[in-house]
PyMOL Python script that loads the backbone (N, CA, C, O; Angstrom):
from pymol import cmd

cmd.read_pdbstr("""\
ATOM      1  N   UNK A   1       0.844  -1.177   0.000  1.00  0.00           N
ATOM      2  CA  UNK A   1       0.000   0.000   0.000  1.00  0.00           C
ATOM      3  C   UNK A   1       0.888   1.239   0.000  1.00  0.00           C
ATOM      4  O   UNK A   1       1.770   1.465   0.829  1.00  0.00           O
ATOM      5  N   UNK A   2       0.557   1.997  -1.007  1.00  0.00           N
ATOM      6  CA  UNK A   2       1.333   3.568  -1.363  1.00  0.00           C
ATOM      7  C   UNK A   2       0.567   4.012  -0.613  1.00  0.00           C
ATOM      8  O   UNK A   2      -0.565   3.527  -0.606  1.00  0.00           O
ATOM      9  N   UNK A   3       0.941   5.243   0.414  1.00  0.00           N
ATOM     10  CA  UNK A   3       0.457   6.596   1.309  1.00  0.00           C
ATOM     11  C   UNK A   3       0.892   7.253   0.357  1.00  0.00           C
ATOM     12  O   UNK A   3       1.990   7.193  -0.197  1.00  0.00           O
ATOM     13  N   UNK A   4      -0.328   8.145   0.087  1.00  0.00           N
ATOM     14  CA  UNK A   4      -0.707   9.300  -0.696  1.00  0.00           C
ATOM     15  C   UNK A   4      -0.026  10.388   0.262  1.00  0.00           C
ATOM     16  O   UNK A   4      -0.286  10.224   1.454  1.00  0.00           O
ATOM     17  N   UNK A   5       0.966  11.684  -0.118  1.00  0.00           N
ATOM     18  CA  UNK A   5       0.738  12.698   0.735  1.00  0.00           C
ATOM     19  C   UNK A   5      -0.015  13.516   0.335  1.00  0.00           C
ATOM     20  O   UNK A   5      -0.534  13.434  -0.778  1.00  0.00           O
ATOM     21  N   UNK A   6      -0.309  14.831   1.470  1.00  0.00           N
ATOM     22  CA  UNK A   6      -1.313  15.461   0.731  1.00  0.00           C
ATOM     23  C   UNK A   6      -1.005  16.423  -0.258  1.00  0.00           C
ATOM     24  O   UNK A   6       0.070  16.974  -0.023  1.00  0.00           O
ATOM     25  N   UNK A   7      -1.694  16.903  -1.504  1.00  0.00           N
ATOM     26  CA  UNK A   7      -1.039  17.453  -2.454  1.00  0.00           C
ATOM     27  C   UNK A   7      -2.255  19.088  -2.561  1.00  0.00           C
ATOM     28  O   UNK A   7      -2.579  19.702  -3.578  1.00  0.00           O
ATOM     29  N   UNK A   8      -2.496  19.252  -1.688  1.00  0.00           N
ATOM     30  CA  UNK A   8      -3.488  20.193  -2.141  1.00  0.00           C
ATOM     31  C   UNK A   8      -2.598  21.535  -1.211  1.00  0.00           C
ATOM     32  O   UNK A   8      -1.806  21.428  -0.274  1.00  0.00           O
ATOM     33  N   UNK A   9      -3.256  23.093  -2.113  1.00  0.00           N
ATOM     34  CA  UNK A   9      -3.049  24.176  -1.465  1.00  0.00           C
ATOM     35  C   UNK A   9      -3.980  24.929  -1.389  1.00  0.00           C
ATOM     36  O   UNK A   9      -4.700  25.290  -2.320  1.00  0.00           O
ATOM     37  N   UNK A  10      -4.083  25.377   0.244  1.00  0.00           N
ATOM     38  CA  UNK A  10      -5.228  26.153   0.014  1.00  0.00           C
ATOM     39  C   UNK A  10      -4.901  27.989  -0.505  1.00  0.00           C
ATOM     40  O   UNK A  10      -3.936  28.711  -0.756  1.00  0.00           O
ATOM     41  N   UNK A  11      -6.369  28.069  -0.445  1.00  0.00           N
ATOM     42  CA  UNK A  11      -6.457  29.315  -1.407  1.00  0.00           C
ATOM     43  C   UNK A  11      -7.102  30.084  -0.787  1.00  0.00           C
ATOM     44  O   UNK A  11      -8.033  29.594  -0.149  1.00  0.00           O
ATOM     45  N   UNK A  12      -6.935  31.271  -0.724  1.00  0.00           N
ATOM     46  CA  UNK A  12      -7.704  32.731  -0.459  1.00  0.00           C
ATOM     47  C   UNK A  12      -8.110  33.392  -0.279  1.00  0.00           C
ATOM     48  O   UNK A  12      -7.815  33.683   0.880  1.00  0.00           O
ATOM     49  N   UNK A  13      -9.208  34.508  -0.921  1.00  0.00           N
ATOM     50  CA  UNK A  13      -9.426  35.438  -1.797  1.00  0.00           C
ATOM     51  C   UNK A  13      -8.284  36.353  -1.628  1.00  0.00           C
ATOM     52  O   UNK A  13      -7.534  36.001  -0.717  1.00  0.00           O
ATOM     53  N   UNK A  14      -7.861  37.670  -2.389  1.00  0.00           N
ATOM     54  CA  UNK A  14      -7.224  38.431  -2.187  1.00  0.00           C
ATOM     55  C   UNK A  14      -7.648  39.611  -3.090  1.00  0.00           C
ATOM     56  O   UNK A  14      -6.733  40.292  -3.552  1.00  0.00           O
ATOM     57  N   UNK A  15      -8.845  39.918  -3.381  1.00  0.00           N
ATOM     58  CA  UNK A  15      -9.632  40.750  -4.364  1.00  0.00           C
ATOM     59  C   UNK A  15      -9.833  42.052  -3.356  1.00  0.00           C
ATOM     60  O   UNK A  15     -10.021  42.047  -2.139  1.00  0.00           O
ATOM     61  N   UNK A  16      -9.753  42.918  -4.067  1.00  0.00           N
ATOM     62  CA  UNK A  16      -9.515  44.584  -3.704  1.00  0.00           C
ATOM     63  C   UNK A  16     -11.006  45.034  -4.031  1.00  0.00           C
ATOM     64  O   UNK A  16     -11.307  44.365  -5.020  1.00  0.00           O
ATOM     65  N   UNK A  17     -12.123  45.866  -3.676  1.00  0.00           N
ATOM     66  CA  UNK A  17     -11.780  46.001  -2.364  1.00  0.00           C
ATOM     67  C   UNK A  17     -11.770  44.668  -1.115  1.00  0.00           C
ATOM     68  O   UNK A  17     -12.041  43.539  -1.524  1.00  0.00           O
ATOM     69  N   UNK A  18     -11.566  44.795  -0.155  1.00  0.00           N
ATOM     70  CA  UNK A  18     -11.517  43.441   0.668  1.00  0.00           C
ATOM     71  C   UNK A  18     -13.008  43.102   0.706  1.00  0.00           C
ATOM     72  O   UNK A  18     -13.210  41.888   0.687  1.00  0.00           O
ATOM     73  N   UNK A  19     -14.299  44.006   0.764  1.00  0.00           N
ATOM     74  CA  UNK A  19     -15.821  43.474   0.438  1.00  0.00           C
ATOM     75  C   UNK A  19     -15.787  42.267  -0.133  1.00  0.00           C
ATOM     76  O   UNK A  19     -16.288  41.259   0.365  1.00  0.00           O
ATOM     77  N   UNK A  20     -15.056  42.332  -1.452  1.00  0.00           N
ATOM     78  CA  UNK A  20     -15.043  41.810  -2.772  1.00  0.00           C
ATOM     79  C   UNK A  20     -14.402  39.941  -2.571  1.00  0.00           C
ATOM     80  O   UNK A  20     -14.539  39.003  -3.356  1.00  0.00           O
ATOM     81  N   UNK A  21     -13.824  39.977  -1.436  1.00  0.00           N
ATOM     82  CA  UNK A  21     -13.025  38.336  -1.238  1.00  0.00           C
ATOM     83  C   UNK A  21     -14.232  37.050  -0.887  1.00  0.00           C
ATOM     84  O   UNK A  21     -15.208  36.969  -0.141  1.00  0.00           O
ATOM     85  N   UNK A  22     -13.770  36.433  -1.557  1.00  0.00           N
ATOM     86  CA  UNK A  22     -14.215  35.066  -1.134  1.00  0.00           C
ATOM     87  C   UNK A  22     -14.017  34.990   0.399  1.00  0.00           C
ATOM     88  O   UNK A  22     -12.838  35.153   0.716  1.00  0.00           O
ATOM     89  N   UNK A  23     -14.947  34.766   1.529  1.00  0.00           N
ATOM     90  CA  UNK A  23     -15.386  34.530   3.117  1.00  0.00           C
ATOM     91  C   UNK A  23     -14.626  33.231   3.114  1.00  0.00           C
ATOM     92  O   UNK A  23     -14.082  33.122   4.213  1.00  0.00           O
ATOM     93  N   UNK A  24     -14.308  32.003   2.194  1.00  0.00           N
ATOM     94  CA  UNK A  24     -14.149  30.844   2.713  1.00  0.00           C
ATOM     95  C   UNK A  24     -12.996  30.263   1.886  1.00  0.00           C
ATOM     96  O   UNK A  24     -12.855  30.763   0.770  1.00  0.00           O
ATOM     97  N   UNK A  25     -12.229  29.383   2.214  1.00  0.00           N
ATOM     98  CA  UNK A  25     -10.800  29.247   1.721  1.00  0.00           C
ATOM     99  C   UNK A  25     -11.394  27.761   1.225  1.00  0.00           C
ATOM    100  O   UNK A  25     -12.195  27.032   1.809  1.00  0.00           O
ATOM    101  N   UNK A  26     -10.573  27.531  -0.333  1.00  0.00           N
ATOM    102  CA  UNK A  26     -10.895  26.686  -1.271  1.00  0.00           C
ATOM    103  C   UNK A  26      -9.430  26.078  -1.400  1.00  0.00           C
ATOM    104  O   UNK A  26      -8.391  26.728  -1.284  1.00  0.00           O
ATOM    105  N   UNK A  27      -9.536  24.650  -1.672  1.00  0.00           N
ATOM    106  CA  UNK A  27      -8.416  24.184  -2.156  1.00  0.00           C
ATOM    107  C   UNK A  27      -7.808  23.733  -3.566  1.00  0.00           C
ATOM    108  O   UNK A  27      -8.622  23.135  -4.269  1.00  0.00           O
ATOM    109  N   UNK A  28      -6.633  23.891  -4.071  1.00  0.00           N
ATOM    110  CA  UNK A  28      -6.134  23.791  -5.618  1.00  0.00           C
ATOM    111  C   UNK A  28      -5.218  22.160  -5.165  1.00  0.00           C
ATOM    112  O   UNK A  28      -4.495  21.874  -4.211  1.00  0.00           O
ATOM    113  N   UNK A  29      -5.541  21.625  -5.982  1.00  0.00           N
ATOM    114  CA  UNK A  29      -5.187  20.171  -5.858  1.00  0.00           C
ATOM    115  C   UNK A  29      -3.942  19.768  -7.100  1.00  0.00           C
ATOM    116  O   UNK A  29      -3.971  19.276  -8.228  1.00  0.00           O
ATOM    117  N   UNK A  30      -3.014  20.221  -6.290  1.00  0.00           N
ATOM    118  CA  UNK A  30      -1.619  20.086  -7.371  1.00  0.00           C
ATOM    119  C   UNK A  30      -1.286  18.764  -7.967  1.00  0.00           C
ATOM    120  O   UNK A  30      -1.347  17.663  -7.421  1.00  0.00           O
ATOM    121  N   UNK A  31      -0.948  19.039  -9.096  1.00  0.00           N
ATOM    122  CA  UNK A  31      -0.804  17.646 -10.194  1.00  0.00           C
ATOM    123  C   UNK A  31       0.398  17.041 -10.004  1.00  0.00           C
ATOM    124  O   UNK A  31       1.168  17.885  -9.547  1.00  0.00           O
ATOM    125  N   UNK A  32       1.021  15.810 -10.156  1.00  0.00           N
ATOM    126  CA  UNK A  32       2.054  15.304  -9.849  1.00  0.00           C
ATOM    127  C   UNK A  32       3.189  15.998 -10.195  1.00  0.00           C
ATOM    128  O   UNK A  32       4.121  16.208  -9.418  1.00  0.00           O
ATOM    129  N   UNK A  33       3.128  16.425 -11.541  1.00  0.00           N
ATOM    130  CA  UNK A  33       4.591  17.031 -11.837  1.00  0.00           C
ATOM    131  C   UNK A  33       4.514  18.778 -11.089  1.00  0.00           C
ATOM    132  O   UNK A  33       5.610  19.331 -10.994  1.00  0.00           O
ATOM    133  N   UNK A  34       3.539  19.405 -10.701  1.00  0.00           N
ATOM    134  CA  UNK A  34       3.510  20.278  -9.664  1.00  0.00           C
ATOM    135  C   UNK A  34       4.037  20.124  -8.326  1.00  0.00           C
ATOM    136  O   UNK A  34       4.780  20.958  -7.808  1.00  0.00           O
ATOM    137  N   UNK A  35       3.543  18.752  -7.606  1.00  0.00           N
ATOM    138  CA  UNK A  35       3.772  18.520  -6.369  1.00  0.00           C
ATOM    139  C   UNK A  35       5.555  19.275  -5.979  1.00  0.00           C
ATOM    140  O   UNK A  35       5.769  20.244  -5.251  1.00  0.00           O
ATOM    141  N   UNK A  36       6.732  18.330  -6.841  1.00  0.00           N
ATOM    142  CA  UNK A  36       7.957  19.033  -6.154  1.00  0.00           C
ATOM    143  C   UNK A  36       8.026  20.495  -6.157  1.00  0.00           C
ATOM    144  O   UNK A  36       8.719  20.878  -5.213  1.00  0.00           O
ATOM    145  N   UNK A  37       7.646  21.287  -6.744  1.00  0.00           N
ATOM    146  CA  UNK A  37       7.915  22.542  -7.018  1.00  0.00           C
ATOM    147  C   UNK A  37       7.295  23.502  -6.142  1.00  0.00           C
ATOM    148  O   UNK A  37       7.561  24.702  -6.075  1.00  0.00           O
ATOM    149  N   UNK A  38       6.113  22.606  -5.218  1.00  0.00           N
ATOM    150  CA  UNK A  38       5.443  23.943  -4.773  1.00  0.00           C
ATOM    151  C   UNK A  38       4.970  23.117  -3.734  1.00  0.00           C
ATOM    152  O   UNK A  38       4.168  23.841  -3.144  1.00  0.00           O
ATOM    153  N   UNK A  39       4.996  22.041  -3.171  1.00  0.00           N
ATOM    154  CA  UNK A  39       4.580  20.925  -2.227  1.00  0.00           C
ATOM    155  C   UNK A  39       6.099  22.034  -0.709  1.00  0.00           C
ATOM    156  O   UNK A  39       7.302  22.186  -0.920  1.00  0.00           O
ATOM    157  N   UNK A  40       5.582  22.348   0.119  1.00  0.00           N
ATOM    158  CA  UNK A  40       6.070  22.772   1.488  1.00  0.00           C
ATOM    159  C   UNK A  40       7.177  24.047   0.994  1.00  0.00           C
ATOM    160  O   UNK A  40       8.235  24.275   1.580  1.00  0.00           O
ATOM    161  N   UNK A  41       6.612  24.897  -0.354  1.00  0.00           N
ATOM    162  CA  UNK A  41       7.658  25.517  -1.033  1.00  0.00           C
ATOM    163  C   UNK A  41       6.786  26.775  -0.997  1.00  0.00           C
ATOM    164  O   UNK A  41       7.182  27.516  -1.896  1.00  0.00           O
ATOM    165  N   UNK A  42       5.935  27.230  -0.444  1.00  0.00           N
ATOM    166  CA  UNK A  42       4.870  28.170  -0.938  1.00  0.00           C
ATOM    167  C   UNK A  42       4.306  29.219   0.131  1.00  0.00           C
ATOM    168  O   UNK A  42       3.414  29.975  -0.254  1.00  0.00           O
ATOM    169  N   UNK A  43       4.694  29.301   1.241  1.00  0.00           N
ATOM    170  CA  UNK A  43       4.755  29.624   2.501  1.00  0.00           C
ATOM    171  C   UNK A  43       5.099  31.225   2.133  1.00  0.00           C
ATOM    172  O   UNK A  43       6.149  31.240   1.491  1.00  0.00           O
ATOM    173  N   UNK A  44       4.667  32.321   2.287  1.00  0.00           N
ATOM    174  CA  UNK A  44       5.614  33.426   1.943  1.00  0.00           C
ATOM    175  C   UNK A  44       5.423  33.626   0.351  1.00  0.00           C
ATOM    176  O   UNK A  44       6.149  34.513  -0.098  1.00  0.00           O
ATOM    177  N   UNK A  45       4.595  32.983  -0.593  1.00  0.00           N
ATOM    178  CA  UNK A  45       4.476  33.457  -1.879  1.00  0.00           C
ATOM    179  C   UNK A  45       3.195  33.713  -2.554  1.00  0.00           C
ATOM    180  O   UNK A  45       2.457  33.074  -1.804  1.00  0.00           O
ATOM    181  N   UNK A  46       2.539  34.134  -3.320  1.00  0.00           N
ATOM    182  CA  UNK A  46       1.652  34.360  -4.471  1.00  0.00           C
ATOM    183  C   UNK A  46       1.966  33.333  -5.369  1.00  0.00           C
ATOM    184  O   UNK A  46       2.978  33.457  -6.058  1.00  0.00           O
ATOM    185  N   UNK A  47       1.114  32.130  -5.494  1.00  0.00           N
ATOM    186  CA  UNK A  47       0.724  31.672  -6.798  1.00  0.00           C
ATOM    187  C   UNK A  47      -0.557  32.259  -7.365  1.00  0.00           C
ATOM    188  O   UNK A  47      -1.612  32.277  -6.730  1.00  0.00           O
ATOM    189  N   UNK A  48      -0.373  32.857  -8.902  1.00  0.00           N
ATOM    190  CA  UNK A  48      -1.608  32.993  -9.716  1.00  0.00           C
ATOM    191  C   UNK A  48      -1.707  32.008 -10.666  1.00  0.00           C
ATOM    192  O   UNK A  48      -0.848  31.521 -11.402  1.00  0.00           O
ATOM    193  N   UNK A  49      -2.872  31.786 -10.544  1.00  0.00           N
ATOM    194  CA  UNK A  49      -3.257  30.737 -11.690  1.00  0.00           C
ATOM    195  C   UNK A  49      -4.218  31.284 -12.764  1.00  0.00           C
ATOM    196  O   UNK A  49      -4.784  32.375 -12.699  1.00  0.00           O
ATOM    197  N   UNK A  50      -4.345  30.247 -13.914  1.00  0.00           N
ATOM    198  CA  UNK A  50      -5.378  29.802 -14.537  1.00  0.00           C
ATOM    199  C   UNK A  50      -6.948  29.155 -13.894  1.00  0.00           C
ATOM    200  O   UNK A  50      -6.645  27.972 -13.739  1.00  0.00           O
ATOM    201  N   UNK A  51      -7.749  29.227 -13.652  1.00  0.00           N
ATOM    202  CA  UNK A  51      -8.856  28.120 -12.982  1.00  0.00           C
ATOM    203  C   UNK A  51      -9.991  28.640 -13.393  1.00  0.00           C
ATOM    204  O   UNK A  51     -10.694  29.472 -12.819  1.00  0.00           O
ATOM    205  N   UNK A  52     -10.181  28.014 -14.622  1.00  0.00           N
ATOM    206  CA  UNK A  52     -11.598  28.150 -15.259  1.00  0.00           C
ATOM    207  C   UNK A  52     -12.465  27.153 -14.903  1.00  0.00           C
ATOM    208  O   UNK A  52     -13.340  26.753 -15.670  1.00  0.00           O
ATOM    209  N   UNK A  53     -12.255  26.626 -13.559  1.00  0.00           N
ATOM    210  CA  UNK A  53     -13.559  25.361 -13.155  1.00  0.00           C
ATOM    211  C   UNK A  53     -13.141  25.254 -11.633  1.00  0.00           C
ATOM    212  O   UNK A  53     -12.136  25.679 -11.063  1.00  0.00           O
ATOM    213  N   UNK A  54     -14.057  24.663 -11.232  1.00  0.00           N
ATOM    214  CA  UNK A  54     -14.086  24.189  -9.793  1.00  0.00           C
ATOM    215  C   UNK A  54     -15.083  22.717 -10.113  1.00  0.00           C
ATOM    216  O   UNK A  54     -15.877  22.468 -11.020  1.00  0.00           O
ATOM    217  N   UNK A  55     -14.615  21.902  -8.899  1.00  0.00           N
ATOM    218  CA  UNK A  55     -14.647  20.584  -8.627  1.00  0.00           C
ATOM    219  C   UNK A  55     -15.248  19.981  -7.393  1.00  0.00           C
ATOM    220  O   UNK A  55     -14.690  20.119  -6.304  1.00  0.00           O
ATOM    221  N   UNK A  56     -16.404  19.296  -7.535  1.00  0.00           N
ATOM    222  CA  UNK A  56     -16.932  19.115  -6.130  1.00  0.00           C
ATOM    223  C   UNK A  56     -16.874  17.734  -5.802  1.00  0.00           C
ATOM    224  O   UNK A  56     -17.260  16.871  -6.590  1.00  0.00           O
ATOM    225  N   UNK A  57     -16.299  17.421  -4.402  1.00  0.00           N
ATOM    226  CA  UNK A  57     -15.916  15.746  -3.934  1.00  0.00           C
ATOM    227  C   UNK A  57     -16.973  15.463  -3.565  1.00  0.00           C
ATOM    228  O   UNK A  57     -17.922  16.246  -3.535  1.00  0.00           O
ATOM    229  N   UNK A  58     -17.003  13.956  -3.120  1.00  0.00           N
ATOM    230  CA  UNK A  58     -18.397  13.296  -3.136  1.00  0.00           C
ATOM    231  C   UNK A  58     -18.809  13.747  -1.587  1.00  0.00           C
ATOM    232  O   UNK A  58     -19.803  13.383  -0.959  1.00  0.00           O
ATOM    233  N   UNK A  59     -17.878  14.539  -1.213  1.00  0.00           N
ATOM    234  CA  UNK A  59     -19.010  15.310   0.643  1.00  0.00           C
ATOM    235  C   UNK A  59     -18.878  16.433  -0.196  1.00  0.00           C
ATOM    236  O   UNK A  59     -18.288  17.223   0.541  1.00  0.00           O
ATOM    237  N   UNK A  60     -19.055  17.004  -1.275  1.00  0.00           N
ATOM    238  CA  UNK A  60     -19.827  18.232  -1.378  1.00  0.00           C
ATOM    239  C   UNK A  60     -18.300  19.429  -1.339  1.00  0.00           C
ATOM    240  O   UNK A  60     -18.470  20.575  -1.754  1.00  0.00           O
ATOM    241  N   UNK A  61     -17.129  19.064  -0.898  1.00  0.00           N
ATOM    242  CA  UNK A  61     -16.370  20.126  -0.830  1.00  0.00           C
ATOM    243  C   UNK A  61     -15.519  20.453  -2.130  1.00  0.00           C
ATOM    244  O   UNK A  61     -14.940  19.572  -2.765  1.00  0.00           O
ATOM    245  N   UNK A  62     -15.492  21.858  -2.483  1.00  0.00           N
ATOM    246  CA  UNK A  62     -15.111  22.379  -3.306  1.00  0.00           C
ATOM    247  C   UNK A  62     -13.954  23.002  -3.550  1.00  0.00           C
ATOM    248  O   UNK A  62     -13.535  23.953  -2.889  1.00  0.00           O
ATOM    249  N   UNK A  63     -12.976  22.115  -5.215  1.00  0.00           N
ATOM    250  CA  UNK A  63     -11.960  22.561  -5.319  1.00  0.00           C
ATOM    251  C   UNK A  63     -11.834  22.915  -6.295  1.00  0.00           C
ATOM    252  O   UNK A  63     -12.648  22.550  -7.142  1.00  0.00           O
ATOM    253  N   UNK A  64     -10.333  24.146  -6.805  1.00  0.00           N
ATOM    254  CA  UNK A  64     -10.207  24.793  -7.995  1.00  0.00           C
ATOM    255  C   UNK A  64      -9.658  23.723  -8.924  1.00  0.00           C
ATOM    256  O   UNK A  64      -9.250  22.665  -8.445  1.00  0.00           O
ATOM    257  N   UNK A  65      -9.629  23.956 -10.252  1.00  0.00           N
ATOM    258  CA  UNK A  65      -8.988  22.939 -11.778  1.00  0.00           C
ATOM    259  C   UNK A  65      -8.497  24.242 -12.780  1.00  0.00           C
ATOM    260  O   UNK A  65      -9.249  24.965 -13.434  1.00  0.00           O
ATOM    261  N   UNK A  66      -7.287  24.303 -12.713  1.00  0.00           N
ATOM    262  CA  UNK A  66      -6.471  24.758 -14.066  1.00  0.00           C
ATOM    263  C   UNK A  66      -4.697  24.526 -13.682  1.00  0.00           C
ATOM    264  O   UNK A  66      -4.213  23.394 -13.686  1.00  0.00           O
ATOM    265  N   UNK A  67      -3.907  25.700 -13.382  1.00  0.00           N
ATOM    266  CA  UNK A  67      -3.014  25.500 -13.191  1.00  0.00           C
ATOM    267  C   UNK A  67      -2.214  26.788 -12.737  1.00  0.00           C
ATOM    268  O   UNK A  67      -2.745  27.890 -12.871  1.00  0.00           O
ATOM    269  N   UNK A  68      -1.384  26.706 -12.386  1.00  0.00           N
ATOM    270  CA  UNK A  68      -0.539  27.592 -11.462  1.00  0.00           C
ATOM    271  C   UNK A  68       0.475  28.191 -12.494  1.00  0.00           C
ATOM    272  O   UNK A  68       1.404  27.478 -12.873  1.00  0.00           O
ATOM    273  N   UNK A  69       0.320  29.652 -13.031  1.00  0.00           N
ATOM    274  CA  UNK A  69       1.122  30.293 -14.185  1.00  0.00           C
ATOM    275  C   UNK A  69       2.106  30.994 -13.535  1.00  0.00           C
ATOM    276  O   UNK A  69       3.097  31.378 -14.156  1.00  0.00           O
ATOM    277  N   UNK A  70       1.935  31.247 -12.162  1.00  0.00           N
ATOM    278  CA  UNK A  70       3.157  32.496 -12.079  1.00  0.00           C
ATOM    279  C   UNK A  70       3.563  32.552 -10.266  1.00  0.00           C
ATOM    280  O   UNK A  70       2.691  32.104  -9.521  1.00  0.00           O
ATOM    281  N   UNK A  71       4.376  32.893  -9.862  1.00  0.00           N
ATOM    282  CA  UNK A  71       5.075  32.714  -8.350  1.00  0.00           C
ATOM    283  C   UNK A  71       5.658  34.096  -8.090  1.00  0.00           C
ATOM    284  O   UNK A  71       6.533  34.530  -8.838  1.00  0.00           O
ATOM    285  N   UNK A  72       5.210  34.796  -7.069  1.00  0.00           N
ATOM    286  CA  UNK A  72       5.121  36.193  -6.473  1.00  0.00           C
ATOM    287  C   UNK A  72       5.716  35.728  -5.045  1.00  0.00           C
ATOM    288  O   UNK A  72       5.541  34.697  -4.395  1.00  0.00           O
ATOM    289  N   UNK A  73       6.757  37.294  -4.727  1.00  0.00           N
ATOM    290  CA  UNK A  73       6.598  37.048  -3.441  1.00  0.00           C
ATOM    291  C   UNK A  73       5.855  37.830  -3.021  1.00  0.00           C
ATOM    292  O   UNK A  73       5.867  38.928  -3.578  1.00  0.00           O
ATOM    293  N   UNK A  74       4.866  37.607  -1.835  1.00  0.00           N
ATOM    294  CA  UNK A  74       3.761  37.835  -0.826  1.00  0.00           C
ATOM    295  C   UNK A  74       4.427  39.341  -0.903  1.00  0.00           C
ATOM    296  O   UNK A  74       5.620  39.583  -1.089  1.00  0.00           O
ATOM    297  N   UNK A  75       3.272  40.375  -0.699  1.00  0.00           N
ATOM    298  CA  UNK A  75       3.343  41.690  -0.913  1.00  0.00           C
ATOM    299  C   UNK A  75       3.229  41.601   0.957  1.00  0.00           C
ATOM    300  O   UNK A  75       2.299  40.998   1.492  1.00  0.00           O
ATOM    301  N   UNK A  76       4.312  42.292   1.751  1.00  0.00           N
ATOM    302  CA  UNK A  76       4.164  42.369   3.357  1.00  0.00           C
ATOM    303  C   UNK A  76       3.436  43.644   3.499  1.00  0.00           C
ATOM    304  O   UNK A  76       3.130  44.059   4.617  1.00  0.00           O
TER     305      UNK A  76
END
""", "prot")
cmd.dss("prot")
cmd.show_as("cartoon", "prot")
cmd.util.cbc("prot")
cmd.orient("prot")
């Protein structure tokens, strides 16, 4: 038996004005060849993505689908 680690990051809002943010934090479910690059690497940064869909698991919880285009560092 393979143990899965977990591969997901959560997400957000960060929309101006702050009215404007998503209330509830969503998760982006990184693809294998993502995992090294951004798996315990992301702490302190801005990923923007692509995510023209969201994805709902069989309890109903909801995650983003596209991909991660660009790596910022966190505006302090």
């Amino acid at each position: 038996m393979r143990l899965q680690r977990p591969t997901n990051l959560v997400c957000c809002g960060q929309s101006q004005p702050a009215d404007a943010r998503m209330t509830e934090s969503i998760s982006y479910r990184l693809k294998e060849e993502e995992i090294p690059k951004y798996w315990n690497k992301a702490d302190g940064q801005d990923h923007r993505g692509q995510l023209p869909a969201h994805a709902h698991s069989k309890a109903g919880k909801a995650s983003l689908v596209g991909e991660i285009v660009e790596t910022v560092q966190a505006a302090k």
